[in-house]
C-alpha angles and dihedrals in degrees: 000000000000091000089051097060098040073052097055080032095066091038094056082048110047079043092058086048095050084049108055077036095066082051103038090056092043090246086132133074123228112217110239087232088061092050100048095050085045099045091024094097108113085001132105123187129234132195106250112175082317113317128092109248125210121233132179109191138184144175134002137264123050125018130246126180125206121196116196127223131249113305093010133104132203095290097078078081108050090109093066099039084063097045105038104043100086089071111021137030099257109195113177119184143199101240124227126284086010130097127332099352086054119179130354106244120254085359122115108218116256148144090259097051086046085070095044096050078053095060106039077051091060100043093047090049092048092246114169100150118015140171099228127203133183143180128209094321105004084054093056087048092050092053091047092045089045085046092054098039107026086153090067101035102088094191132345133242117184118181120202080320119200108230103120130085108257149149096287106229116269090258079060098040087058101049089050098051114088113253090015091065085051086055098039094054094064099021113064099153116202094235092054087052097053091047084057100047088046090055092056094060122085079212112030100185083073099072121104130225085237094057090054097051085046089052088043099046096050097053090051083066100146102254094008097098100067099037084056083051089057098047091041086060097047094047114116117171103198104149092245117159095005100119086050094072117110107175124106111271142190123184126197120192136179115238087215091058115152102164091052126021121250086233095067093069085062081053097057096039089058097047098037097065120215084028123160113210121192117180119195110209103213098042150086164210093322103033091170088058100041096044113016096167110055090040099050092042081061091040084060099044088049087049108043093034125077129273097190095119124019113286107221119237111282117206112210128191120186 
């Protein structure tokens, strides 16, 4: 009897370690309704061309969007959400097919959908006249978007944008190679998560354990995997279009950037003219995560200033 039970005993026990295995290596989907009751506080969720997108909104007055990068969700904002909101509007949204708000149903990932999805977004917000920022991807969605509808972006904030042919990061790079893609889009091990997360800091000892089971979490979104897959391979930064924006802009970049290179903040200051540029020495790919404080504080100056005449490049060390 008693073998039995140490039996019973090691079987619970190597079950529970499969278990927490199969999570902890990604091989296991997370239902959109348990994410949205885990990540819903201080949240509320919209229709958006059939999926429930997540929003996480602050203040009053005008408004100001901020659109996330690859792999990231609206709480890369929440700094500035804290910070900005006694004097702006501040809306920041999981984008499709990211995070909690996943895929668009019966839609394949592109470029193109990305701006639908933007303008279905707007509509859906009551958006007429809007300051508009952007990171990494987010960044290269609000410069397309600025670039369609110049009448309704106020001003322009583009974070470490994407916009510029360059070496994809290795995460990308996976999901674009043949056989790789098929893996990816059912494998997202936690280690290799928190790699990622970590790259994407000027100062990686400053990630938190939390951050990286956010980050996981998300991209376990049931259906997300491979719809990030299909936009991944449609993606093509080529420039194009980007000397025709005329709408004020300011880009922040972080010095420590190993997704984009730094050099392609110089790009976009020469091409977007009237640009301001301010580069912050110690830090990466998602300033506005990483230092809240200091980047919002910019955001606000560049908002709330004129844009009347260019603003010179500004080079800012913490």
């Amino acid at each position: 009897m008693k073998k039995l039970t140490w039996t019973a005993v090691i079987l619970a026990v190597l079950g529970v370690g499969l278990f927490i295995g199969r999570n902890y290596l990604g091989l296991t989907d997370i239902p959109a309704s348990t994410l949205r009751e885990q990540y819903g506080n201080g949240a509320y969720f919209v229709d958006v061309l059939g999926t429930q997108v997540r929003v996480k909104e602050a203040g009053q007055g005008e408004p100001l969007l901020l659109l996330h990068g690859f792999a990231s969700s609206a709480d890369t904002w929440d700094g500035w959400l804290a910070r900005l909101s006694p004097h702006y509007r501040v809306i920041a949204v999981d984008v499709a097919p990211f995070a909690v708000t996943g895929p668009l149903p019966g839609r394949t990932m592109s470029p193109a959908e990305l701006q639908n999805f933007m303008d279905a977004l707007v509509q859906k917000l009551g958006l007429s006249q809007f300051y508009l920022g952007g990171n990494s991807l987010g960044g290269y969605i609000s410069w397309n978007y600025a670039l369609r509808h110049p009448e309704q972006v106020k001003k322009l904030i583009l974070v470490d944008a994407a916009g510029y042919p360059m070496a994809a990061p290795l995460p990308v790079k996976l999901m674009q190679t043949p056989v790789l893609r098929d893996i990816t889009a059912h494998l997202s091990p936690r280690f290799i998560v928190a790699q990622s997360v970590r790259d994407v800091y000027g100062h990686p000892e400053n990630v938190t354990e939390a951050q990286i089971q956010r980050y996981h979490d998300m991209m376990r979104r049931e259906d997300a995997r491979a719809a990030v897959s299909d936009l991944v391979s449609s993606l093509d930064f080529n420039a194009a279009g980007i000397t025709a924006i005329k709408v004020p802009t300011l880009i922040l970049w972080g010095a420590r950037d190993k997704w984009i290179p730094p050099e392609h903040a110089a790009f976009f200051h020469r091409d977007i003219a009237g640009s301001q540029l301010i580069m912050y020495d110690e830090l990466g790919h998602i300033p506005m995560e990483e230092d809240p404080g200091r980047t919002s504080l910019d955001a606000a100056r560049f908002l709330m200033g004129a844009t009347s005449a260019p603003v010179p490049a500004v080079s800012a060390s913490l």
